[in-house]
C-alpha positions as CSV (number, residue, x, y, z in Angstrom):
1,X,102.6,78.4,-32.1
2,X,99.9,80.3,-30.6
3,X,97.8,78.6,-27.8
4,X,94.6,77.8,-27.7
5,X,91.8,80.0,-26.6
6,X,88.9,78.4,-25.3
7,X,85.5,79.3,-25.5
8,X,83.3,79.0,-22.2
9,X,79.9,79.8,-22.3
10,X,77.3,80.5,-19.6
11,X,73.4,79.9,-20.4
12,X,70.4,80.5,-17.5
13,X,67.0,81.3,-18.9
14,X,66.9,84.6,-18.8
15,X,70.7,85.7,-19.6
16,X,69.8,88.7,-17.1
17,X,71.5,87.2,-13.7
18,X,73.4,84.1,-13.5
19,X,74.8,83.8,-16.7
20,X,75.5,87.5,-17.2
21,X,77.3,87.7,-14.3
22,X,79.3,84.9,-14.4
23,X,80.0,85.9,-18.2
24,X,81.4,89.4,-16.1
25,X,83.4,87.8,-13.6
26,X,85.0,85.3,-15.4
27,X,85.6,87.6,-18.7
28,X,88.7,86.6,-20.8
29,X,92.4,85.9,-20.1
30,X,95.1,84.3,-22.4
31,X,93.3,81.1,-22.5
32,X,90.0,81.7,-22.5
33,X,86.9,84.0,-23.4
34,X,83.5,83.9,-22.0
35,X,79.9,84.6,-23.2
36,X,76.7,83.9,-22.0
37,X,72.7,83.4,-23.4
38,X,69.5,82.3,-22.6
39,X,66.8,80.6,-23.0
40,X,64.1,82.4,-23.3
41,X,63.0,84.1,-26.4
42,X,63.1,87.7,-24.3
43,X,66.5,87.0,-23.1
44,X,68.9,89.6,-24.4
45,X,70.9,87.2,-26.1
46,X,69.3,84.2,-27.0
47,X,70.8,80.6,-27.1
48,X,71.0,79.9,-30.8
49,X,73.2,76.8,-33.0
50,X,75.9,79.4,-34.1
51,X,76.4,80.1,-30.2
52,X,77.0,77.0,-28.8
53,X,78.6,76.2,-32.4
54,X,81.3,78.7,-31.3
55,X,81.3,76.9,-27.3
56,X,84.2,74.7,-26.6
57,X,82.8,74.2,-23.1
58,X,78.8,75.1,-21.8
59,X,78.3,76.0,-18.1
60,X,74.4,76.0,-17.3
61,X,73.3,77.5,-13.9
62,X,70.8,74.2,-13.9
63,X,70.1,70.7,-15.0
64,X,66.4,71.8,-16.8
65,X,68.7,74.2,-18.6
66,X,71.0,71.2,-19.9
67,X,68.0,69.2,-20.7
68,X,66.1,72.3,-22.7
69,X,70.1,72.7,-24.9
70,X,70.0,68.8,-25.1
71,X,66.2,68.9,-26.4
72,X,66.7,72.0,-29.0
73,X,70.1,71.0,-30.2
74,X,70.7,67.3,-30.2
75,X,73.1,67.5,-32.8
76,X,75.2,70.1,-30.8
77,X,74.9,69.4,-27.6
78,X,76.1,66.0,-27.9
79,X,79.7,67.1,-28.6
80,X,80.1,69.8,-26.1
81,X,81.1,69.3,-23.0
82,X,77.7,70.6,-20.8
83,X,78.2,71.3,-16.7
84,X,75.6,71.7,-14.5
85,X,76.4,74.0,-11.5
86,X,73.1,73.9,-9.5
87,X,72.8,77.5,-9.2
88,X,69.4,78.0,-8.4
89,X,67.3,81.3,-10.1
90,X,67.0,83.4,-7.1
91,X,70.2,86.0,-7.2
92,X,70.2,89.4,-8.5
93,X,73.3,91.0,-11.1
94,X,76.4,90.8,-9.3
95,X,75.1,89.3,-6.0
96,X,78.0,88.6,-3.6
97,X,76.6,85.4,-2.7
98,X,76.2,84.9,-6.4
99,X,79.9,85.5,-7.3
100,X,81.5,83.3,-4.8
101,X,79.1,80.5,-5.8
102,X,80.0,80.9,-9.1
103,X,83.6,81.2,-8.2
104,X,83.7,78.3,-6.0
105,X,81.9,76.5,-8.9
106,X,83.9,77.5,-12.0
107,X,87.2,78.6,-11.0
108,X,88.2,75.2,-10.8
109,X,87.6,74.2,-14.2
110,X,89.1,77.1,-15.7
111,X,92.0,76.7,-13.5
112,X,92.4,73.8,-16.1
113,X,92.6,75.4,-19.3
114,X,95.5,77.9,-18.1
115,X,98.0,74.7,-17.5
């Protein structure tokens, strides 16, 4: 039997910074695969039902962005397991200081899934 794969996504508003780059670092082992959205309607991938349909688990970068998921997708969001990192909007794409934030953050919980 084959294991399970888990599907961890990342959503800030923009998908441009936080998300994207956790969505880099994190990227997919044996027991996991990551993807990441956002909020806006300019983001390049935008948070949509069939997204967080495929989500086992949501990471968002703040609590307004669990709210806005909670508001849009009541339905959805009330079966998926949402964390808040408190990751404030004020990194750039790969920022070193973004990346061990979001590996002090995350790591833990994925650590989880590979056990």
């Amino acid at each position: 039997m084959m294991p399970k794969v888990n599907h961890i996504l990342f959503v800030c508003r923009q998908n441009q910074m936080r998300s994207r780059t956790a969505e880099t670092i994190f990227g997919e082992t044996e027991h996991y695969i990551c993807r990441s959205a956002g909020l806006s309607k300019h983001a390049p991938v935008h948070l949509d039902k069939s997204i967080i349909d495929w989500a086992d688990i949501i990471f968002v970068m703040q609590e307004k962005h669990k709210r806005s998921i909670c508001n849009s997708f009541p339905l959805e969001a009330s079966i998926k397991a949402i964390i808040v990192l408190d990751i404030e909007d004020h990194y750039y794409f790969m920022e070193p200081a973004l990346v061990e934030l979001l590996e002090t953050k995350v790591r833990p919980y994925l650590d989880t899934l590979s056990i």
